[in-house]
Structures are given as C-alpha cells and as structure tokens.
N, C-alpha and C positions, 0 to 999 in steps of 0.2 A: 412457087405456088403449086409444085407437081405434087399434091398431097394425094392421098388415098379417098376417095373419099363413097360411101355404099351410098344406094342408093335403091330404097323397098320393089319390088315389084312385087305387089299381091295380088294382081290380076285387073286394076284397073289404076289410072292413071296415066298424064303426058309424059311420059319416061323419057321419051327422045329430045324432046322439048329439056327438058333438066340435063341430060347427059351432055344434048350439044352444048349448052350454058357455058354449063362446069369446063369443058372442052375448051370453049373461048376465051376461059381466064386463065387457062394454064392448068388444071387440076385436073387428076385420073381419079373418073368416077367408072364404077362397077354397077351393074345392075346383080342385085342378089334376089332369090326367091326363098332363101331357108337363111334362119338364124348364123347357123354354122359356118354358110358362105360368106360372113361380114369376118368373120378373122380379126386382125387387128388393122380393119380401116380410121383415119384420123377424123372422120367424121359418119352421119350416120343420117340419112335427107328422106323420107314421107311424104312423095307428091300426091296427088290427088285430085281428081275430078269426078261430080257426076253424085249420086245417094250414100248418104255418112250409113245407111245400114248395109250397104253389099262393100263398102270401108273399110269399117267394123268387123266383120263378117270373115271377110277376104283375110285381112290382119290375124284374126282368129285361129282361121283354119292352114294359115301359113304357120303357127305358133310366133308369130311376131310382140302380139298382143305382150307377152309378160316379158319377152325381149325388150320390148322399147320402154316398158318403166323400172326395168333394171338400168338400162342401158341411162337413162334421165338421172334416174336413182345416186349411182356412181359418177354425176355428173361430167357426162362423156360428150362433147360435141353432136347438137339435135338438131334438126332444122323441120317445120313442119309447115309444108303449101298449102293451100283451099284447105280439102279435107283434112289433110294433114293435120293445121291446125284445131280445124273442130273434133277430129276422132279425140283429141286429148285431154277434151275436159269429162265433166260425169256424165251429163244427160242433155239429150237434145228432142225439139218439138217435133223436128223432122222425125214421120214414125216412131217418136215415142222413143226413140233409140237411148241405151246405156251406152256412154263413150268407154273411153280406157281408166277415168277420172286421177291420170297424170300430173291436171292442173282442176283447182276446185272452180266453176262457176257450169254455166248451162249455156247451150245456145238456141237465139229464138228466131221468129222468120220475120222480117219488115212487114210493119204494120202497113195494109193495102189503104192507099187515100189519094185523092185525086193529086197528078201533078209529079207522083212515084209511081215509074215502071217496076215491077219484080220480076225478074231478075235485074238488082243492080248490075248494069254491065257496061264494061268501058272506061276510060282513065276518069282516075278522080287521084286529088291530094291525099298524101299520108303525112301527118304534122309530128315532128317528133316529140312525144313527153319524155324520156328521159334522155335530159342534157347531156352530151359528153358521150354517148354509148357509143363503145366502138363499131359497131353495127351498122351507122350511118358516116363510118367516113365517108370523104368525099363525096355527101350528099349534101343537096340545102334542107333543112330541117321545116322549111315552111312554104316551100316552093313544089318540090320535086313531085312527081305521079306517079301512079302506077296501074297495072291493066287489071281491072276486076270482073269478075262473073259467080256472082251468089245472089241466092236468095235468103237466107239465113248467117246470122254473125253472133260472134260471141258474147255472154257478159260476164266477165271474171269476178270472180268471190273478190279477189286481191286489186282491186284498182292499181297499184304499183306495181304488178307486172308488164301494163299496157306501155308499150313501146311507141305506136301510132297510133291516131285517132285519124277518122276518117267522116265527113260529111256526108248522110244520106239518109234521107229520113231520121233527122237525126245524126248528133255524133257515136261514134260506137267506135270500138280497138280493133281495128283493122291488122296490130300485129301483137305480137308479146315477146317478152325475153326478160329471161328469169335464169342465175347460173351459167350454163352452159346451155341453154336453148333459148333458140330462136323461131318464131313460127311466126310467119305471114298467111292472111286473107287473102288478099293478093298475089296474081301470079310472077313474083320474079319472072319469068325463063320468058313471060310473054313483055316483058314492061323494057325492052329494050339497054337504053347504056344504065339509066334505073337500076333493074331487073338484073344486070350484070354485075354491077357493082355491089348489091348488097351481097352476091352470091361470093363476091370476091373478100367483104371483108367477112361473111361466115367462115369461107376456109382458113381466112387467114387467123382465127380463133380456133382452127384444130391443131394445137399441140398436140 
C-alpha cells in the first residue's frame, strides 16, 4: 500500500485529517502547493472544507485548476472530498460560482422545510448504485455510514456516474466515480473504519 500518493494544498482544507488517513493505511501521501510538486505521484486527492468560491479561487491561483482536468483527462488516479467534489462540476448556487466543469451537472443547496436542519451534518447512509465497484470493497453496500457536513450537493447531467445515493431531504449522489475518479460528499478521513477503507481501496486503484 506504500503508494505516492499528492495531496492539493490550495490554502484551505482538513489536510492533516487526509494525510494522517492516508498514513493509517500504509500510503505516503505528500502535501503539494504547485503543479510541479505532484511529479509522478500514483494518485492525486482535493480535500476541501468551508466556500466552493475561495475553492475555486484558491485552485485558480495555485494554477491547479487546468492541472486537475488534465490530470482527469489522462485518466490518472482522482479523488475529490466535500468541496473537492463540487469544485468539479460547472456551476454552483452557492455564489453563483463557475466550478472547473470536469464533470457536467450543477450543484444546488437543500431545499429549507421544517423537520431539515442545513447544514446536513453528521452520519447518514451511502447506498451503493453501482454494483461490483471496486471502491466499495469491503464495505456493505446498504448498511455502511459516513460523516457529513454540507449545505449544498450535487446533480450530475450523467445519473451513471453516481456511486452513492444518500437520504436527506431527499435522495441525492452523495459520491461519484467515473474512470479513474473517485469523489465523495462525505468526509472519508472523518467517517472512521468507513472513511478508511474507501481511502484504502482508492489507492489501491493507483497503478
């Protein structure tokens, strides 16, 4: 499992929360701040907490931004946390924001009605849709949780990207994986043996 594996630092995000993760299952993760610094790591991870526009922004001004849809592009080992995930589609309600539009849909914010807190936060189910993905070894596909904290979730153009659905106000894709990426709503690095293990079968998908 001692794989390479980068890990974004664009100025915001639980970085150490991912690094000690990664650490737990055996893999040497790097934290990089510039393109240049990822070299030839066998994976490439986008954590993220907190406004998809200083995300955005942050990714931008790191020149990340056309790194990581090259990087998608070439089908290279992805993985994308909270923000991570939503920086990757086109357009979000949250201020109005332009994502990287990596992957085509939008992301919107939970409709307010009595009975829903927003921010969603705190374990809830992720149901696996597609069967067999190596992603969920070792997980139950209908059982398993994981730690959330959003206000805002995604809706993919592609309904067949969606990996997990998730209950909350409605059902919504809590992750996706498409190729060679993988992105969760959901914080792995917070969701415990969960959170550890999906972290262990992403690396074990960077050839």
């Amino acid at each position: 499992m001692s794989k390479d594996i980068a890990v974004i630092n664009y100025g915001m995000g639980n970085l150490r929360s991912v690094e000690n993760a990664l650490l737990k299952i055996g893999a040497q993760p790097r934290i990089v701040t510039r393109p240049e610094q990822v070299g030839e790591a066998s994976g490439l991870i986008l954590p993220g907490v907190g406004a998809l526009r200083d995300c955005v922004d942050g990714l931008k001004t790191a020149a990340f931004d056309d790194f990581i849809r090259g990087w998608v592009k070439e089908q290279r080992p992805f993985m994308g946390v909270c923000l991570g995930l939503q920086a990757l589609f086109e357009h979000s309600e949250e201020d109005d924001v332009t994502g990287l539009g990596v992957l085509p849909g939008k992301v919107v914010r939970f409709k307010s009605r009595p009975g829903f807190k927003i921010p969603h936060m705190g374990w809830n189910f992720a149901k696996l849709q597609q069967e067999g993905s190596p992603y969920w070894e070792e997980l139950d596909p209908e059982t398993d949780r994981f730690y959330f904290v959003h206000s805002y979730h995604i809706l993919p153009e592609d309904p067949s990207i969606t990996l997990t659905t998730t209950d909350y106000d409605g059902v919504f894709t809590s992750s996706v994986a498409v190729g060679s990426l993988l992105a969760s709503q959901f914080h792995p690095e917070k969701s415990q043996r969960n959170g550890l293990q999906l972290y262990a079968n992403f690396v074990a998908s960077c050839d």
